[in-house]
C-alpha positions as CSV (number, residue, x, y, z in Angstrom):
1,X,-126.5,13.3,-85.6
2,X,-130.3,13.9,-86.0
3,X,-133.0,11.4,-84.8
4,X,-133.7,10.7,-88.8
5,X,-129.4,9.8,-88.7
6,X,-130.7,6.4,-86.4
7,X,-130.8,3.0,-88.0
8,X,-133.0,1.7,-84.7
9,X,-136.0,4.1,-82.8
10,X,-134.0,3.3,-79.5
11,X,-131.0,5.0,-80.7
12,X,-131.7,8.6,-80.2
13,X,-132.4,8.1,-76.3
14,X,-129.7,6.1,-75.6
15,X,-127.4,8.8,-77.4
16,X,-128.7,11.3,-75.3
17,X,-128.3,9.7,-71.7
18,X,-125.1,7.5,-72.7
19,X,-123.5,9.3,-75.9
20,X,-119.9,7.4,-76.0
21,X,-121.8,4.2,-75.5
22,X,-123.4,4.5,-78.7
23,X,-120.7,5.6,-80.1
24,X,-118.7,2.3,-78.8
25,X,-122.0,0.0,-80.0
26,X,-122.4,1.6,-83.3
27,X,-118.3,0.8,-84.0
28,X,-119.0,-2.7,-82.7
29,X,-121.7,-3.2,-85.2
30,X,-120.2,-1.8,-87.9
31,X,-117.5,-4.1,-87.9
32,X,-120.0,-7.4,-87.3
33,X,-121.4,-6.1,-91.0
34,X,-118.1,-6.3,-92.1
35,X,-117.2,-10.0,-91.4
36,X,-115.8,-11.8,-94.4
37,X,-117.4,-15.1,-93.7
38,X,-120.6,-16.0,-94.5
39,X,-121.6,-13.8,-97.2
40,X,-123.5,-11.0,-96.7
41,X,-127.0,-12.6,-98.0
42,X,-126.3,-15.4,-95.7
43,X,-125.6,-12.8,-93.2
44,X,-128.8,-11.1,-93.4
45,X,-130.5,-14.7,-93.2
46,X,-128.9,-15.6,-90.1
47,X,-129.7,-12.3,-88.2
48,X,-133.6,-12.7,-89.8
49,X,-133.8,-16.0,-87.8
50,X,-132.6,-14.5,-85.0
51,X,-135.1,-11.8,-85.3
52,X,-138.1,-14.7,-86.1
53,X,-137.2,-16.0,-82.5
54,X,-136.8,-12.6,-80.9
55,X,-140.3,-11.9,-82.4
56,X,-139.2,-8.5,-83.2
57,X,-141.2,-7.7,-86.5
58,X,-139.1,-4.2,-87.2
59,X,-136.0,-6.7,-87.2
60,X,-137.6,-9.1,-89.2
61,X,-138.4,-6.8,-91.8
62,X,-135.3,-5.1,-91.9
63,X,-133.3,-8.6,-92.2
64,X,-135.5,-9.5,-94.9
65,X,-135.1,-6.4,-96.5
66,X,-131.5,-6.2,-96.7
67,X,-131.4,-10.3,-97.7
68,X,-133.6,-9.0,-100.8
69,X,-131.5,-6.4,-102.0
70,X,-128.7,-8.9,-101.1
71,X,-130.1,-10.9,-103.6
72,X,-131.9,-13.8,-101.6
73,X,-135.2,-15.1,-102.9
74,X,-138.4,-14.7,-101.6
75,X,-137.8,-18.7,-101.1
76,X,-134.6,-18.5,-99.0
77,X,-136.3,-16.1,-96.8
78,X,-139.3,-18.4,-96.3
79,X,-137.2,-21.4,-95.4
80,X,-134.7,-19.2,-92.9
81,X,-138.0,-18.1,-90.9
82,X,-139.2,-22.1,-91.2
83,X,-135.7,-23.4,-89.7
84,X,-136.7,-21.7,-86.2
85,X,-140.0,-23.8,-86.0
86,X,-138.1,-27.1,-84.3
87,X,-136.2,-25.1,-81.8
88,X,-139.0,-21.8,-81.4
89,X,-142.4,-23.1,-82.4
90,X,-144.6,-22.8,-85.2
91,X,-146.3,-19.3,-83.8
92,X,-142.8,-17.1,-84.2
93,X,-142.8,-18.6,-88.0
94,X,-146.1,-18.2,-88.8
95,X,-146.4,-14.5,-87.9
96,X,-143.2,-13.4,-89.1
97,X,-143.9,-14.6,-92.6
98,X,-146.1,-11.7,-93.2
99,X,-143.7,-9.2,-92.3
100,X,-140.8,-10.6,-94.1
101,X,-143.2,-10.3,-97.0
102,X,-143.5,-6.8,-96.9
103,X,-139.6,-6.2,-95.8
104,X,-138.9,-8.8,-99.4
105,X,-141.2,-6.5,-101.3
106,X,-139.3,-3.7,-100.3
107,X,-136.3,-4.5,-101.6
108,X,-137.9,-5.5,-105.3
109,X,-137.8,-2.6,-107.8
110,X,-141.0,-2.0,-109.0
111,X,-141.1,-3.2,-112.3
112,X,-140.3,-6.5,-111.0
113,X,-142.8,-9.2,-110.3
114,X,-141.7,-12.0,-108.0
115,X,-142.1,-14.9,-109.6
116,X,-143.5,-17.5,-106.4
């Protein structure tokens, strides 16, 4: 696999020092992306929250990326990053809405305006 192969930066070093651990991770999370239950969308929701609390903004726009082309609206995503304020604080939220901006935007084809 090439470096441009990775779906995360980290992946190439930890390929080179621990190759069949990778390996073994990358089968693990393949199959998580396979569950049947939730929905894919709500999937992508659920690991954007997670991302909002981690306050890791590549994460965050990935996950709202994927929810887009999943076919959630700009609206779901909002309220997905807002649900983390009670437990995480209003600072997470508030700067992870920019970047799940751009991630939504994205995922819209380009002759399509988002309507909110």
């Amino acid at each position: 696999m090439s470096e441009q192969d990775w779906t995360f930066p980290f992946e190439g070093e930890l390929h080179d020092v621990f190759p069949a651990l990778h390996s073994a991770q990358s089968a693990y999370l393949s199959q998580i992306d396979s569950l049947p239950a939730p929905d894919r969308k709500t999937h992508e929701l659920i690991r954007l929250a997670c991302t909002v609390i981690l306050r890791n903004s590549a994460g965050i726009r990935r996950h709202a990326r994927l929810a887009g082309e999943l076919g959630a609206t700009w609206e779901e995503i909002a309220g997905a990053i807002v649900l983390t304020q009670p437990g995480f604080g209003i600072l997470p939220a508030a700067e992870a809405l920019p970047e799940a901006r751009r991630g939504f935007e994205e995922a819209q084809p380009a002759d399509v305006e988002d309507e909110s």
